[in-house]
N, C-alpha and C positions, 0 to 999 in steps of 0.2 A: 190856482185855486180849484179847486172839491167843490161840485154843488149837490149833496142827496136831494131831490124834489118828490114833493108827495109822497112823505112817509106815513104809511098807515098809523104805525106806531112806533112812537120815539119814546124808550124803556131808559128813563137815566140813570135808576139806581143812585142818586140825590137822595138829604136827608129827610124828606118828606115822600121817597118812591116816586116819584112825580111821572106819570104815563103821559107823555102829549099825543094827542091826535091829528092826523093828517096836518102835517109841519115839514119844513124843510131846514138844512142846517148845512152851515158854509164854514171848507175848512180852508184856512190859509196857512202855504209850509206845511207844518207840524202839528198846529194847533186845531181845536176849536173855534169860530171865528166867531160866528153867531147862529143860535138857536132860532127862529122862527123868523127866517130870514125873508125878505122879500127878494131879493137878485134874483134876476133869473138866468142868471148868465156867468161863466164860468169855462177854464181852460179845460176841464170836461164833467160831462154831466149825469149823472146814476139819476135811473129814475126807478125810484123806490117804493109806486105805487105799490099795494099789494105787501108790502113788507114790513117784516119788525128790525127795527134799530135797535141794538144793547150797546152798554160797553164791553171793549174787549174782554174776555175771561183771562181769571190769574191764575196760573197752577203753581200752588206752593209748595210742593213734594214732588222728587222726580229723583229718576237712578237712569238717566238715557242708555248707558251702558248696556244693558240688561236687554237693550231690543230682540237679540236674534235667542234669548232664552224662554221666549213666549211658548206655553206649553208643553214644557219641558217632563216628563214622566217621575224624573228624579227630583225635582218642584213640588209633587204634590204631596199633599195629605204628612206634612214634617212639620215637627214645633221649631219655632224659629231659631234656634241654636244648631241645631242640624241643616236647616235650610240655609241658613248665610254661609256656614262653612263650606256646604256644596254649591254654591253662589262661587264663593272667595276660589274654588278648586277650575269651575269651570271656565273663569276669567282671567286666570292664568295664561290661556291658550290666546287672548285676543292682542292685536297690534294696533298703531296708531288709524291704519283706515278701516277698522270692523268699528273701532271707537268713533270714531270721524261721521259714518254714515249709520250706523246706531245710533249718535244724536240727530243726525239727519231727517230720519225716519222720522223720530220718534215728534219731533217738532213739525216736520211737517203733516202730521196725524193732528198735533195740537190747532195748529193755523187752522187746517180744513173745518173744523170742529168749533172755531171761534174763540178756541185762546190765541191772544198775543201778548202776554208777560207768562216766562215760566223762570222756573226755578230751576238748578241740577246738584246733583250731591254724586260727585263720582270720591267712592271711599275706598275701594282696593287698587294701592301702587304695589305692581309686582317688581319685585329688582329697583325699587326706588328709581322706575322709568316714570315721569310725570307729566309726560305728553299729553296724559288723556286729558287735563286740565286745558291746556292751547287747543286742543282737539274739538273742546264742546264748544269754548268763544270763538272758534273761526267757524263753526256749523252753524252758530246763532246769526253770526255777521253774516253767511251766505246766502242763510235764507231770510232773514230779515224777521226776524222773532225779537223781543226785548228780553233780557237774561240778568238775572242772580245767580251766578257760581260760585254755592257754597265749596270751599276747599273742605272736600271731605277726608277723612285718615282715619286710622287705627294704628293703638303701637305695643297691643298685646296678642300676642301668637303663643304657641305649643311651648315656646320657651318660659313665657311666663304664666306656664300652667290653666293658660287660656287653650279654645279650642282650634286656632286655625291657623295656617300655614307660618312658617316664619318669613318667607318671599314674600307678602301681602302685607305687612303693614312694616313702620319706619318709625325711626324713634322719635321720643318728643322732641327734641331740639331741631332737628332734620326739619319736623313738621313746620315749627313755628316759624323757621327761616323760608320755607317754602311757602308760607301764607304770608309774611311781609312780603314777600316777592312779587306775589300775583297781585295784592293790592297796591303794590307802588307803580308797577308797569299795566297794570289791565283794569282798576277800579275807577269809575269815571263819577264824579261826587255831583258833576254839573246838571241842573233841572233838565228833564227830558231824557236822562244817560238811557242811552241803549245796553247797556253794559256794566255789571256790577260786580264787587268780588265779597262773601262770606265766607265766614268759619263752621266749619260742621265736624268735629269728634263725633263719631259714627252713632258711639251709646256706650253705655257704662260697663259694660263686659267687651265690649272691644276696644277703648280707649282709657287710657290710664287720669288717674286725678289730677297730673301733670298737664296733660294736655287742655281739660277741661278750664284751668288756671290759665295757661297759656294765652288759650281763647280768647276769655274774656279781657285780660291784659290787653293783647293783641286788639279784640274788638272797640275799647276804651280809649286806646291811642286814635285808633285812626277810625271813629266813629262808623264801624261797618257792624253787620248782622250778625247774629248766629242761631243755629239751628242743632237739633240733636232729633233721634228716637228717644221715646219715654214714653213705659210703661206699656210696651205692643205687645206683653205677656207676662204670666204671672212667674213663668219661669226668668225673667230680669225681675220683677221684684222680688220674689226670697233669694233670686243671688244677691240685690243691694242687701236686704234686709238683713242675709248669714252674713257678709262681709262687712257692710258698715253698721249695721245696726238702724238704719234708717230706711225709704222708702226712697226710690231713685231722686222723685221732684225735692225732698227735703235736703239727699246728698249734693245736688247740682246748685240748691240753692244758696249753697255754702260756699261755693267760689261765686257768687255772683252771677249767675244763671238766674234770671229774673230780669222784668221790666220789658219796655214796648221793642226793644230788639231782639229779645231774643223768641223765639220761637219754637216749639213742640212738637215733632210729628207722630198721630196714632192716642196715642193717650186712650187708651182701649181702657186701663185697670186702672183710672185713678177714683180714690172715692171726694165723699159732699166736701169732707176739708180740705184736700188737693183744687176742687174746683172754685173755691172760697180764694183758696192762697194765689190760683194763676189769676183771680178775675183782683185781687185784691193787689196785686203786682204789676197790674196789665200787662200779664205776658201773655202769645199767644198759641193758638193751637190750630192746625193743621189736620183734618179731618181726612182721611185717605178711606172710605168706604169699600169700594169693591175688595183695593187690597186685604184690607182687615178680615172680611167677610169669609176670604179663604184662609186666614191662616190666623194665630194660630191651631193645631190640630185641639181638641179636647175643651177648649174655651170660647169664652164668648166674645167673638170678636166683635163688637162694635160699640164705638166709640159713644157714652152718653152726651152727646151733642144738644140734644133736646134741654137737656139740666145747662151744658154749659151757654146756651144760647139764652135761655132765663133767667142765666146768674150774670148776663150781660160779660159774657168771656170772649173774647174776641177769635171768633175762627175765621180762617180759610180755606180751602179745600186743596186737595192731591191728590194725582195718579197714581203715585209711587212708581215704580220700577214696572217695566214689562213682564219680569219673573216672578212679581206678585200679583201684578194687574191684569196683565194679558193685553194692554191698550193702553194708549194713549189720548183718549176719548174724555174730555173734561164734562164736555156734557152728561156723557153716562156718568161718569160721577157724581156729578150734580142730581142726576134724576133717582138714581138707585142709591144715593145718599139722604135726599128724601123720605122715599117709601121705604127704607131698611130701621126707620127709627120708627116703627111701628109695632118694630119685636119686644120693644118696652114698654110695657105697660103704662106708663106713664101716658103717649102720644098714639097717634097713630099716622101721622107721618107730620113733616116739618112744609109750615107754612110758605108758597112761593116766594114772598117777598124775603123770610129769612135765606131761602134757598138761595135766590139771587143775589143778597149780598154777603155768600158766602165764597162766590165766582167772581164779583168785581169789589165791590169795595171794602171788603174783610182782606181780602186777598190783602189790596194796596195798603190799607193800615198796617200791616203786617209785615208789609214791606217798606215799613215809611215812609209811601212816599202817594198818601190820602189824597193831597195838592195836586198832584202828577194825574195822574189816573185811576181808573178805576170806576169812576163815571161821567156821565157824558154831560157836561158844564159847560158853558164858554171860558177860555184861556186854559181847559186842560188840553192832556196831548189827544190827537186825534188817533184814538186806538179803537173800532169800531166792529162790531159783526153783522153783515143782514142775513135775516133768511125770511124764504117766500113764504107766504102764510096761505098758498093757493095751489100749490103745483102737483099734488098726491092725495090721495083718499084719506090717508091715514088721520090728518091733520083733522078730519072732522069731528065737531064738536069740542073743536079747542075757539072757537069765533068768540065766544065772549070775554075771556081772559086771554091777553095775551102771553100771558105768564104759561097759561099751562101748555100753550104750543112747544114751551121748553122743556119744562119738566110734566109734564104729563103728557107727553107724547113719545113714540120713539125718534131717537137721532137722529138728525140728517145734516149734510153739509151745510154748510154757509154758503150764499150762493156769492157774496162780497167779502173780505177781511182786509181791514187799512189796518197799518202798525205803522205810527208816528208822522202821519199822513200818507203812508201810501199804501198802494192798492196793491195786496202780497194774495189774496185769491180773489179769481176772478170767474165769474160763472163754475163757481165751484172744483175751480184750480189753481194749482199754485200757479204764481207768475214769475216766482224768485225761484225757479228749479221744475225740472221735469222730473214727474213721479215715476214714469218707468225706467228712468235712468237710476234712480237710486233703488228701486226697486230689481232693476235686473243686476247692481251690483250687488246689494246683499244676497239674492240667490249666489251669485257665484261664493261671493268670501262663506259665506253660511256652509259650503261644501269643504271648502278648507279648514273650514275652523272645525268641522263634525269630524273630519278625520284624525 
């Protein structure tokens, strides 16, 4: 057993927000045991004077791949058509252990930071090598992170008058046999799974109507997720628009792209009827701020979150990829996902409590799995972040809301992170990995792969 004792503030993210003060909370195994517990005793004991409790953060967007492309020259300032394809070119060059500790990384930035449920969408197979997929679940199992690996693909290249390499994407059939695959051998359905397997077609100029079909077949049979890009520029909608005649969310909606599994990432250009149709479908949408914010070039990136959080549309939040991010920072997300919805005249920034439940339990609806996690209940799992509310200057004048220590403050570590009862950092390190170890291997590979 887990004893936290003397929590300044226990943040549950519950459907009433519910803030408890000064309380203690016992976790047994895995779970949640009890909230304002009297024990005082335990096989070991956090004492959490002086701190805030949340539940674990959920990052529902991520490209882990992309670590060692962190400001990259040839990244910037490109509409996203150009940019994925010099994505798709530079990825070519990588092998199963740049893939391996590029998830590595990127999850253990996430831990530090107080996510423990993430997401991944690795979408470019070069040479139909498909390692990268075993690559990301045994980086999760290492370090001790909880995971959704969307199978991502594309199966339109140069050949079929698309933009990008023929090496880099695999046919439909290929695909759909390779996503039964990972969900028969690696998707774990039991309450608690550490480990989950989705469908993700990249987006509609890089995956065929085939595939998109597929997917949702594929997600039907065997009740798993799916995820896409939609609408992260205006240049994908007038190419749905000259080729289908429709707008992307109406084309997807036609195979069955719809409902509480499937999921959005970006949704930068959708208009008031788009936001009607996903809140009327309860599909959801996946909010990636920073990334948006740089790209595309000429437009408005960011997401109206604020309209969709009004029309009661169910979000989550996302990193995205390093090559659009530059981080793995869910917190920064969180905070400059707030204050960035001020560019709309509408708001001038987005309420803590929505902020928060757009990092735990938006996230978990989204992931289906509300029951599981996502806040801090008795008999959910014990997936928890602390951090000190005392220990630096900056923090001042955050004392009356504990809220804004999060999002109105700058960043800083968690100084605790449990995922599924255990304690993966600790005084604000990992305990599943040594960071300069993976840290001095990507320097190395990083030299090989630049060459």
């Amino acid at each position: 057993m887990l004893l936290l004792k003397n929590i300044s503030y226990l943040v549950t993210a519950n459907s009433s927000n519910q803030i408890i003060k000064n309380t203690s909370l016992l976790i047994e195994n895995n779970l949640i045991k009890e909230i304002n517990t009297s024990k005082k005793s335990a096989d070991e004991i956090i004492d959490a004077e002086g701190m805030i409790v949340i539940p674990g953060l959920i990052n529902c967007h991520h490209h882990t791949f992309q670590c060692l492309l962190r400001g990259r020259n040839d990244l910037q300032n490109k509409p996203i058509n150009e940019w994925i394809n010099t994505v798709c070119n530079i990825t070519k060059k990588m092998n199963n252990e740049i893939f391996y500790y590029s998830a590595l990384a990127n999850m253990a930035e996430l831990l530090l930071y107080g996510c423990t449920t993430t997401t991944d969408m690795p979408y470019i197979v070069h040479n139909n090598n498909e390692d990268v997929f075993e690559q990301v679940l045994k980086a999760a199992k290492d370090i001790s992170i909880r995971i959704l690996l969307y199978r991502g693909s594309m199966s339109l290249s140069k050949k079929d008058g698309a933009l990008f390499p023929d090496d880099v994407v695999q046919e439909s059939e290929k695909i759909a046999k390779s996503s039964e695959y990972l969900i028969k051998n690696y998707h774990d359905n039991s309450p608690f799974a550490m480990q989950q397997i989705g469908l993700a077609p990249c987006n509609i100029f890089t995956s065929s109507q085939k595939d998109f079909e597929n997917a949702s077949k594929i997600s039907q049979k065997y009740n798993v997720l799916m995820q896409t890009h939609l609408s992260e520029s205006e240049v994908e909608n007038n190419y749905s628009l000259k080729k289908y005649h429709k707008r992307p969310l109406a084309y997807l909606q036609g195979f069955n792209w719809s409902g509480k599994k499937t999921s959005f990432a970006h949704c930068i250009n959708v208009d008031e009827q788009e936001i009607d149709s996903l809140k009327k479908n309860k599909s959801n949408v996946v909010y990636c701020p920073i990334s948006n914010s740089r790209q595309p070039v000429g437009e408005f990136g960011i997401a109206p979150i604020y309209k969709m959080l009004k029309n009661r549309v169910n979000v989550g939040i996302g990193v995205d990829g390093s090559a659009g991010n530059d981080s793995s920072n869910l917190l920064d997300d969180l905070r400059f996902g707030r204050v960035i919805q001020g560019a709309d005249k509408q708001s001038t920034y987005l309420s803590f409590e929505d902020t928060l439940r757009m990092g735990t339990i938006n996230g978990a609806k989204l992931l289906n799995r509300e029951n599981e996690i996502g806040s801090i209940e008795e008999g959910k799992a014990a997936d928890l972040a602390l951090f000190n509310l005392n220990d630096n200057v900056e923090v001042t004048g955050t004392f009356l809301n504990p809220l804004s220590f999060l999002f109105a403050n700058h960043t800083k570590r968690a100084n605790f992170v449990i995922v599924n009862g255990k304690i993966v950092v600790r005084n604000g390190k990992l305990t599943t990995f040594r960071e300069k170890l993976i840290l001095k291997k990507l320097k190395k590979l990083s030299k090989q792969f630049m060459n």
